[in-house]
PDB file of N, CA, C and O in Angstrom:
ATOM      1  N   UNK A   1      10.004   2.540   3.474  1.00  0.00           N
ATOM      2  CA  UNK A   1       9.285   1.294   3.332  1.00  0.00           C
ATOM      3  C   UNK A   1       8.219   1.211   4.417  1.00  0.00           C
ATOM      4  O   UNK A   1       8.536   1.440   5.584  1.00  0.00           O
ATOM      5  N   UNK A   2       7.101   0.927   4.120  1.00  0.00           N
ATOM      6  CA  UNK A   2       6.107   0.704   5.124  1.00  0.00           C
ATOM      7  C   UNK A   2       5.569  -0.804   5.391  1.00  0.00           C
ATOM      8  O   UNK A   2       5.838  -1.766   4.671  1.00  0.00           O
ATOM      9  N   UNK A   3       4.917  -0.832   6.329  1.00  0.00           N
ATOM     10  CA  UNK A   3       4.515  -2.731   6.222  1.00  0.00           C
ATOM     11  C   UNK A   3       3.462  -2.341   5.608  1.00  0.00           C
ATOM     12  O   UNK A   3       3.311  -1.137   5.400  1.00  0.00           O
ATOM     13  N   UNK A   4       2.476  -3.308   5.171  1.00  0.00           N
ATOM     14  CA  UNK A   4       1.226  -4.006   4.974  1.00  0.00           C
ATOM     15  C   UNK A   4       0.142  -2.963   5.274  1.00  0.00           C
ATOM     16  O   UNK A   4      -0.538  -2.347   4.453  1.00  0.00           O
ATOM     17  N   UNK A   5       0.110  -2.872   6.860  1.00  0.00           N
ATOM     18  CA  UNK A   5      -1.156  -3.026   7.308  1.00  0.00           C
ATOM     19  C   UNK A   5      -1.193  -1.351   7.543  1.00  0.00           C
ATOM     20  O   UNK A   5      -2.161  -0.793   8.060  1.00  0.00           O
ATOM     21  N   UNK A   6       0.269  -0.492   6.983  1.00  0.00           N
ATOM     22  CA  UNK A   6       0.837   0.736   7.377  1.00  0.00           C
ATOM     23  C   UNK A   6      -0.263   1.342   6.619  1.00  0.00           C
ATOM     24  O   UNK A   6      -1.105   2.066   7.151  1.00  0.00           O
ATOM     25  N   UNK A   7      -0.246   0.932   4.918  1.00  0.00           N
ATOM     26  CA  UNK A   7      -0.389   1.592   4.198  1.00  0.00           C
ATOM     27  C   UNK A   7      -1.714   0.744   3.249  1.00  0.00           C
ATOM     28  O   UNK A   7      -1.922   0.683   2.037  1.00  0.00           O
ATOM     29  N   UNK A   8      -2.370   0.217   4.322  1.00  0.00           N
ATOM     30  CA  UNK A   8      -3.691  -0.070   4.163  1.00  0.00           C
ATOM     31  C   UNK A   8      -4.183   0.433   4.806  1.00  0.00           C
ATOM     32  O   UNK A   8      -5.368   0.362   4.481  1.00  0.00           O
ATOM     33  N   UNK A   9      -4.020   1.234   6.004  1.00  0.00           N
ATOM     34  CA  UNK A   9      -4.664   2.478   6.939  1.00  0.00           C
ATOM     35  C   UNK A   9      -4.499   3.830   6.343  1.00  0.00           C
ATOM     36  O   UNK A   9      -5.310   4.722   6.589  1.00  0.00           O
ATOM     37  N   UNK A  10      -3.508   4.001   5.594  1.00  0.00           N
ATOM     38  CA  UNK A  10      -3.729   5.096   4.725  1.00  0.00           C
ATOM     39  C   UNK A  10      -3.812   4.834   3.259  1.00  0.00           C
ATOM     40  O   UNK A  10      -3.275   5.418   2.318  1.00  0.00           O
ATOM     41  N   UNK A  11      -4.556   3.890   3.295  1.00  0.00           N
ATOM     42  CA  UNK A  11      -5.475   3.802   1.651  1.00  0.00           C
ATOM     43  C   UNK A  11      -6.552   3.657   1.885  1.00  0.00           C
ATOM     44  O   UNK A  11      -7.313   3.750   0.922  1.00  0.00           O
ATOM     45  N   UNK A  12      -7.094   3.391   3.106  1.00  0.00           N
ATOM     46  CA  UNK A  12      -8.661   3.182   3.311  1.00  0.00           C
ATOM     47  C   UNK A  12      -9.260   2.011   3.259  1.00  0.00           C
ATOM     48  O   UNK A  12     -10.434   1.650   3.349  1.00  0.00           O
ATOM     49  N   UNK A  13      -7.624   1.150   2.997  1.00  0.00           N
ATOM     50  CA  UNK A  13      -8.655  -0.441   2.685  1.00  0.00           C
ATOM     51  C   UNK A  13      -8.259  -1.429   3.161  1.00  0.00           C
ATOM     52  O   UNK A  13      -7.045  -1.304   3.324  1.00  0.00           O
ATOM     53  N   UNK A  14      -8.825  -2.982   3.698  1.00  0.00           N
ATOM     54  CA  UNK A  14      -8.207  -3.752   4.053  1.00  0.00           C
ATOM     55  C   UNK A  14      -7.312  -4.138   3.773  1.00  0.00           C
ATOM     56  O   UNK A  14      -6.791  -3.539   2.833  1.00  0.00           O
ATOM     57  N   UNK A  15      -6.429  -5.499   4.423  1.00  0.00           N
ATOM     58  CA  UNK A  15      -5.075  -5.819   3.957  1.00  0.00           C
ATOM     59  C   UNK A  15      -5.118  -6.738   3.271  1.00  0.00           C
ATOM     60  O   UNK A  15      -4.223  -6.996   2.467  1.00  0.00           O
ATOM     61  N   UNK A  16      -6.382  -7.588   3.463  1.00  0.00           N
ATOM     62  CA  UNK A  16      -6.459  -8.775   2.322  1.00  0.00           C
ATOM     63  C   UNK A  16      -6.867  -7.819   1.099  1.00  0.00           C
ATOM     64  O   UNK A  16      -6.701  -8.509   0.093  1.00  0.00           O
ATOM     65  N   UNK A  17      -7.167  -6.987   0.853  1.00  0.00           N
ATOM     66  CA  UNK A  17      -7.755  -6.089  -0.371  1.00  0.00           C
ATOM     67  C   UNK A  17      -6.133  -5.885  -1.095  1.00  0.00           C
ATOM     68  O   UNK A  17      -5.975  -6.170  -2.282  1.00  0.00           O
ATOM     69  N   UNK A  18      -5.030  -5.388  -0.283  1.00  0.00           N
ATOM     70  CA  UNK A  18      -3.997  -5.320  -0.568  1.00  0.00           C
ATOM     71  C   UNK A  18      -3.349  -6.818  -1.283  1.00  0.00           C
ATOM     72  O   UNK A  18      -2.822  -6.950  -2.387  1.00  0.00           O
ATOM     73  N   UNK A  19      -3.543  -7.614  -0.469  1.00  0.00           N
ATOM     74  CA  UNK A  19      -3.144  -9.038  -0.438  1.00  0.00           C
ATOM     75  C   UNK A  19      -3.142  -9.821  -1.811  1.00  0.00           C
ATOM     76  O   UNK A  19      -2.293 -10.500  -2.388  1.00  0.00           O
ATOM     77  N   UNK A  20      -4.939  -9.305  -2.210  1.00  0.00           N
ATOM     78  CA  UNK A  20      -5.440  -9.945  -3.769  1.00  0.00           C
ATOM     79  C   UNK A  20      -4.492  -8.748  -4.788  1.00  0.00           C
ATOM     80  O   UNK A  20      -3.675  -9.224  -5.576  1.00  0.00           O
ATOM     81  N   UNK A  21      -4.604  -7.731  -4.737  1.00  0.00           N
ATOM     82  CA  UNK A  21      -3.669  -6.974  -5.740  1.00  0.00           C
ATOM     83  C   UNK A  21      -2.086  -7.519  -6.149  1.00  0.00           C
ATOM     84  O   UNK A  21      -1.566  -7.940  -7.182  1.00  0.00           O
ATOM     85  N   UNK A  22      -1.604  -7.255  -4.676  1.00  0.00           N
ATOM     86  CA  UNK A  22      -0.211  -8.123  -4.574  1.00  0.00           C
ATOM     87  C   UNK A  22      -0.161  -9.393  -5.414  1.00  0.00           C
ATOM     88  O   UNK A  22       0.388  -9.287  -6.511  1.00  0.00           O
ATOM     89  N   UNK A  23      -0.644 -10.559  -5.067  1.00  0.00           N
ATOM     90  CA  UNK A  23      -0.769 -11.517  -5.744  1.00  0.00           C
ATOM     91  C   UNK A  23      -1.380 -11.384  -7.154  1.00  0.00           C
ATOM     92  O   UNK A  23      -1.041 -12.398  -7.764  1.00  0.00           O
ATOM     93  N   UNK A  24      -2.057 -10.665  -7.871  1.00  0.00           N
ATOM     94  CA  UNK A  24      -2.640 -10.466  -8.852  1.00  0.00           C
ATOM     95  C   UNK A  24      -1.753  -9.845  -9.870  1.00  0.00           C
ATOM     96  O   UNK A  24      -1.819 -10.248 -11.032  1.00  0.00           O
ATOM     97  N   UNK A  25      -0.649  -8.578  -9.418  1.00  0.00           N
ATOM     98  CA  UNK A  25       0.428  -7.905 -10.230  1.00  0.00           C
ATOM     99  C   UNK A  25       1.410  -8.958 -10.276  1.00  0.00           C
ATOM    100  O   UNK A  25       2.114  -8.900 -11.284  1.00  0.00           O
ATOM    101  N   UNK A  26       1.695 -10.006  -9.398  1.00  0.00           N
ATOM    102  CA  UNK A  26       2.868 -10.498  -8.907  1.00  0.00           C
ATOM    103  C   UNK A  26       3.841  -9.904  -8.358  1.00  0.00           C
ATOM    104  O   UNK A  26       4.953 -10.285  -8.721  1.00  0.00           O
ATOM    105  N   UNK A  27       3.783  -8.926  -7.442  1.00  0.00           N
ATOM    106  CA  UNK A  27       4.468  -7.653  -6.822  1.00  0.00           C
ATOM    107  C   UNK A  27       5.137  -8.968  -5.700  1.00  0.00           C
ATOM    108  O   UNK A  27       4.582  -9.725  -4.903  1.00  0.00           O
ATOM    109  N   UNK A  28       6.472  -8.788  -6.081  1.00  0.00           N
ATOM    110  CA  UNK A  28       7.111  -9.362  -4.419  1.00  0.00           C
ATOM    111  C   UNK A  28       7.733  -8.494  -3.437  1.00  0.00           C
ATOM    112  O   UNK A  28       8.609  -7.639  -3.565  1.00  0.00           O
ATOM    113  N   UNK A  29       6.929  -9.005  -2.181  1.00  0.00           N
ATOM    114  CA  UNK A  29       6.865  -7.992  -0.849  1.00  0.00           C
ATOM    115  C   UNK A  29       8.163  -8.294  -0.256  1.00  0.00           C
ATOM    116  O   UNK A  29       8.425  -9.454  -0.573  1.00  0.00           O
ATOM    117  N   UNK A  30       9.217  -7.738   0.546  1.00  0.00           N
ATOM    118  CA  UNK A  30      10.209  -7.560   0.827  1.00  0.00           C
ATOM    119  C   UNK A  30       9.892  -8.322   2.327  1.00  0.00           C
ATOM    120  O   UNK A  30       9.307  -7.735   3.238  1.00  0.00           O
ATOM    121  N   UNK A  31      10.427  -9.869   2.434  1.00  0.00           N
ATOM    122  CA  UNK A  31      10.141  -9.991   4.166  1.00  0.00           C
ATOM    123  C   UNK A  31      11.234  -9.982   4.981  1.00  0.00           C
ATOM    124  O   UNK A  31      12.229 -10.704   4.911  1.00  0.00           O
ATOM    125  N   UNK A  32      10.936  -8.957   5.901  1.00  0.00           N
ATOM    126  CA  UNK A  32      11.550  -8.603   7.208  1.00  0.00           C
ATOM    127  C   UNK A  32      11.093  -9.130   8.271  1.00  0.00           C
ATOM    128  O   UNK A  32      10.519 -10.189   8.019  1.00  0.00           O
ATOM    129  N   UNK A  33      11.094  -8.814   9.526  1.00  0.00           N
ATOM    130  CA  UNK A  33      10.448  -9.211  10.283  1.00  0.00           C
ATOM    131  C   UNK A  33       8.841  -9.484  10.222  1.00  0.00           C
ATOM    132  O   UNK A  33       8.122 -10.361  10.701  1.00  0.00           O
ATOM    133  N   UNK A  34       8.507  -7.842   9.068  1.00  0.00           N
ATOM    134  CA  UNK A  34       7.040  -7.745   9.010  1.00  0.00           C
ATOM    135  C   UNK A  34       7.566  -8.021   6.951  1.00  0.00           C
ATOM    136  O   UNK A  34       8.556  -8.137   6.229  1.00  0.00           O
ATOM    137  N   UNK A  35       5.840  -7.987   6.894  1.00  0.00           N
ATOM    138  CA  UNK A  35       6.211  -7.707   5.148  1.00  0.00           C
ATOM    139  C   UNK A  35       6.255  -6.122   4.694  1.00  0.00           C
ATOM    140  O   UNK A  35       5.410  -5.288   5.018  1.00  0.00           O
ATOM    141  N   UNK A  36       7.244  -5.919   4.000  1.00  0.00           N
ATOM    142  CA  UNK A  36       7.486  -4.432   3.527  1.00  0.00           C
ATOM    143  C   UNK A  36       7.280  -4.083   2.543  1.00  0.00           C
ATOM    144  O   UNK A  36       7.696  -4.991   1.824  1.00  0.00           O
ATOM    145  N   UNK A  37       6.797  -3.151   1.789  1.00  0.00           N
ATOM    146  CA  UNK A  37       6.576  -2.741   0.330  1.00  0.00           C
ATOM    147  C   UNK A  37       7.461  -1.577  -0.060  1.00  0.00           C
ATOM    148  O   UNK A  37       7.507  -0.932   0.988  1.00  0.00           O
ATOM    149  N   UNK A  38       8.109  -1.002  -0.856  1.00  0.00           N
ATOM    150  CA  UNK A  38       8.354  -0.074  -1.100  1.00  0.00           C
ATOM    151  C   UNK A  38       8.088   1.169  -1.523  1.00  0.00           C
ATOM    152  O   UNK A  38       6.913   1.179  -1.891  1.00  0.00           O
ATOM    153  N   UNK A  39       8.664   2.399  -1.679  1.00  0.00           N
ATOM    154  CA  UNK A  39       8.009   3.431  -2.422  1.00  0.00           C
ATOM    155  C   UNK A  39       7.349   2.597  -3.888  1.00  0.00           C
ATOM    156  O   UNK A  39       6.223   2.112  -3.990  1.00  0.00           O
ATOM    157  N   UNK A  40       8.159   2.614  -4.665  1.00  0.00           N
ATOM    158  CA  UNK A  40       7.815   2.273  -6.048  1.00  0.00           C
ATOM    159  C   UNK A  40       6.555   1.408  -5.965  1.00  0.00           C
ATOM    160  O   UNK A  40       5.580   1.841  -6.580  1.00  0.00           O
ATOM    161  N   UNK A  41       6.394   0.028  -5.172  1.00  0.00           N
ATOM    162  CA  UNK A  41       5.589  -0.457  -4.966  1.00  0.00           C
ATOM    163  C   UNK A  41       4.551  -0.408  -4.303  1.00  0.00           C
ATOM    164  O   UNK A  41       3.723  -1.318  -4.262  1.00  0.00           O
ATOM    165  N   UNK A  42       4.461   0.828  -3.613  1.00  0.00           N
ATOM    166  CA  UNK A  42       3.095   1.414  -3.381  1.00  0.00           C
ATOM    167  C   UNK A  42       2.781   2.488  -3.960  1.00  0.00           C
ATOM    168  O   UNK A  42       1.837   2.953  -3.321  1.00  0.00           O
ATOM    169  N   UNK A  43       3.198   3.582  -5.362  1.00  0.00           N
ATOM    170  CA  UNK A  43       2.876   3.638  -6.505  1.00  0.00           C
ATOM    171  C   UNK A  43       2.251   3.077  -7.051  1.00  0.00           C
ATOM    172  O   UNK A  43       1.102   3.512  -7.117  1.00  0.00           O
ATOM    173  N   UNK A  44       2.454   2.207  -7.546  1.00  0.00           N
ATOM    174  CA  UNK A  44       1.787   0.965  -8.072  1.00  0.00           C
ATOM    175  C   UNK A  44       0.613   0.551  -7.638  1.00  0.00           C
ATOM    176  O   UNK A  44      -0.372   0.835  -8.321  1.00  0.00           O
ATOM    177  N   UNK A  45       0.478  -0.067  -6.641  1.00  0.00           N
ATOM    178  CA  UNK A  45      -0.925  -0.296  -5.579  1.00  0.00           C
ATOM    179  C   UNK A  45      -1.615   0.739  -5.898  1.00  0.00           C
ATOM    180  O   UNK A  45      -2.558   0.582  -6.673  1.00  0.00           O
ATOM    181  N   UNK A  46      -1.369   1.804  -5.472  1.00  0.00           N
ATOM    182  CA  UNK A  46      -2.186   3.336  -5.186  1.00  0.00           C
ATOM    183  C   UNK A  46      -2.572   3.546  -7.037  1.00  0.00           C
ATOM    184  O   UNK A  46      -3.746   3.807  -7.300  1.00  0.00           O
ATOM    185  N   UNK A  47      -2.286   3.511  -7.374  1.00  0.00           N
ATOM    186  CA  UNK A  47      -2.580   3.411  -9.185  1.00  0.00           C
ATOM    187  C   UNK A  47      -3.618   2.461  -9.032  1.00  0.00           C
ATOM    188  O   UNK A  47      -4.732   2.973  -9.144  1.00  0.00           O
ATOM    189  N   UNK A  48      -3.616   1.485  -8.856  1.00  0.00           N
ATOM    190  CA  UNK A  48      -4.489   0.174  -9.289  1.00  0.00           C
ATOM    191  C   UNK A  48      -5.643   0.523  -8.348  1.00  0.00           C
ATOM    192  O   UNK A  48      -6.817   0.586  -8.712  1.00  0.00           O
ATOM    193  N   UNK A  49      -5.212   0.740  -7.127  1.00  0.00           N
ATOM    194  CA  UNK A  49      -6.668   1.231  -6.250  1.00  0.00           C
ATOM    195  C   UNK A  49      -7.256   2.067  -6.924  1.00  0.00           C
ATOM    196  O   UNK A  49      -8.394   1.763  -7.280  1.00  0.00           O
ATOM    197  N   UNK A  50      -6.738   3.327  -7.315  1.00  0.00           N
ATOM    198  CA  UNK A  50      -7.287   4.980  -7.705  1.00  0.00           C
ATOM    199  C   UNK A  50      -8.245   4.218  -8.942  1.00  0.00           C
ATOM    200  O   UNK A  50      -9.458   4.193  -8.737  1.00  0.00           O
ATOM    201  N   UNK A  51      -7.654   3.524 -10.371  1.00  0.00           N
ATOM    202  CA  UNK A  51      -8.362   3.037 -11.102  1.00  0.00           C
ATOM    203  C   UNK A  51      -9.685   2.320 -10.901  1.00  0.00           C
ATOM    204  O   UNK A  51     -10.819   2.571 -11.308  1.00  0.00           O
ATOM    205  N   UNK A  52      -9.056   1.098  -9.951  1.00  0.00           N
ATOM    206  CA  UNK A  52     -10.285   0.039  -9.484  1.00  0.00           C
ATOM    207  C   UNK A  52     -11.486   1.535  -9.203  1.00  0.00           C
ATOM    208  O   UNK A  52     -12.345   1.549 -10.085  1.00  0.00           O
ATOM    209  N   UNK A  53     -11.596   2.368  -8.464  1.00  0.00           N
ATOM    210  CA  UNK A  53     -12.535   3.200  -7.901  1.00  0.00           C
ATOM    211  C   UNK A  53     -12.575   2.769  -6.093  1.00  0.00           C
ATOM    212  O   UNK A  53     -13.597   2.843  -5.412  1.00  0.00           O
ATOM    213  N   UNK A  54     -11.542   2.431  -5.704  1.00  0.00           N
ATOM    214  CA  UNK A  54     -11.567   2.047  -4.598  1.00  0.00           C
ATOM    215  C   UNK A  54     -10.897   3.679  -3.571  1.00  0.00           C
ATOM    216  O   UNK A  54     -11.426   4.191  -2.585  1.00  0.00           O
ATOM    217  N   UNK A  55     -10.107   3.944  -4.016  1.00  0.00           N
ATOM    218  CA  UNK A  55      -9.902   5.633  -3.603  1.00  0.00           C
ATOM    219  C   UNK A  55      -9.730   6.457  -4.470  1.00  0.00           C
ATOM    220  O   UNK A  55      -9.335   6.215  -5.610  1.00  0.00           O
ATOM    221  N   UNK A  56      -9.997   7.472  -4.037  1.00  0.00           N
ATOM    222  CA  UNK A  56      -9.890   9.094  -4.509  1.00  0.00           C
ATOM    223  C   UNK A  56      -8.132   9.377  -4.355  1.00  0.00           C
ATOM    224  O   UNK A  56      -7.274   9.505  -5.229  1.00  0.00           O
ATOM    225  N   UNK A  57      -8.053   9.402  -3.075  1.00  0.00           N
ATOM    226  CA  UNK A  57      -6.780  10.189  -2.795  1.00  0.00           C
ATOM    227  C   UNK A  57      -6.226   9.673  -1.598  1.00  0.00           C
ATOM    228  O   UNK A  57      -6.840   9.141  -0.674  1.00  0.00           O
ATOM    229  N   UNK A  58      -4.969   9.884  -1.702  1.00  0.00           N
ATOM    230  CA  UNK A  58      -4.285  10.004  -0.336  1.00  0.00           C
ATOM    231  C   UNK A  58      -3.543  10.503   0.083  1.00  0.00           C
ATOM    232  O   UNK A  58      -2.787  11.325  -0.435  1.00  0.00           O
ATOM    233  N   UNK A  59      -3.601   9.931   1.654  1.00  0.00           N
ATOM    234  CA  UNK A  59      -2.880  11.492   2.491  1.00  0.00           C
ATOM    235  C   UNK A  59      -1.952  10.521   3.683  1.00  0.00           C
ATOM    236  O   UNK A  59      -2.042   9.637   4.535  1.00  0.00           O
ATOM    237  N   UNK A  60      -1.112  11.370   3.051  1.00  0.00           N
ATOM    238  CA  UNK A  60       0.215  10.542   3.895  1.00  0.00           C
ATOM    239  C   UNK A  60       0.700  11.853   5.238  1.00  0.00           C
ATOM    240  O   UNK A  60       0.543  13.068   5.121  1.00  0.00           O
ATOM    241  N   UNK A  61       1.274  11.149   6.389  1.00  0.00           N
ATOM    242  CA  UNK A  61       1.909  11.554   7.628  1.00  0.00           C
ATOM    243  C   UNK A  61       2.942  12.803   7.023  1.00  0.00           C
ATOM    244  O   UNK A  61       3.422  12.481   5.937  1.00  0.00           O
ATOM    245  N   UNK A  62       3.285  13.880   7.410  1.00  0.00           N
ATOM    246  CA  UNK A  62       4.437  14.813   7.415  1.00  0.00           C
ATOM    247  C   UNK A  62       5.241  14.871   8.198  1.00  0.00           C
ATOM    248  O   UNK A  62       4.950  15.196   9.349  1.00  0.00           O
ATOM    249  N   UNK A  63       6.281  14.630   7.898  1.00  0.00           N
ATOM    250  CA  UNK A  63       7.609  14.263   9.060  1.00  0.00           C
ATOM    251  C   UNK A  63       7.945  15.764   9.386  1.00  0.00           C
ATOM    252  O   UNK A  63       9.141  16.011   9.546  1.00  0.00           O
ATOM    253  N   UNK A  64       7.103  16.738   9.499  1.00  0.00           N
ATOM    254  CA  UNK A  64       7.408  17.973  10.436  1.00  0.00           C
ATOM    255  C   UNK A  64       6.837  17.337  11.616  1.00  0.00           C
ATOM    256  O   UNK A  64       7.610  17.220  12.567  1.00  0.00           O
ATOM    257  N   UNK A  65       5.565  16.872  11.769  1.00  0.00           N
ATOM    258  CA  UNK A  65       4.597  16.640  12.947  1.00  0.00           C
ATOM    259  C   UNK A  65       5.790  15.838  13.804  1.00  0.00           C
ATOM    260  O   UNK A  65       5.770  16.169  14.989  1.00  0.00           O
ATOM    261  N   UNK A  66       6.581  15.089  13.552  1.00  0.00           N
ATOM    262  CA  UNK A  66       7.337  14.060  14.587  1.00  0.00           C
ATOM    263  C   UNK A  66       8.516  15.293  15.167  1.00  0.00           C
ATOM    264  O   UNK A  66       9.359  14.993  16.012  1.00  0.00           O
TER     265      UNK A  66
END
């Protein structure tokens, strides 16, 4: 699970950009301390971005590097 603002740094886009999608699918964000999204639900996002023309691709962290 990542927060918000995790996986608006690796989509390339703001978090209110995230924010209007969220609210627009009716996707409910998981609140923890922070707000959390899930795998499945950032599938989803990343679909709707790739379509919108807002990204190409992405590139996620490799848990060898840690």
């Amino acid at each position: 699970m990542l927060k918000l603002s995790q996986f608006a740094k690796i989509c390339g886009v703001s978090v209110r950009k995230l924010r209007t999608i969220i609210d627009k699918e009716k996707i409910i964000v998981r609140n923890y301390p922070m707000q959390h999204i899930d795998t499945n639900q950032q599938n989803i996002i990343a679909r709707i971005l790739y379509f919108e023309g807002k990204i190409e691709f992405l590139t996620y962290e490799s848990k060898i590097n840690s």
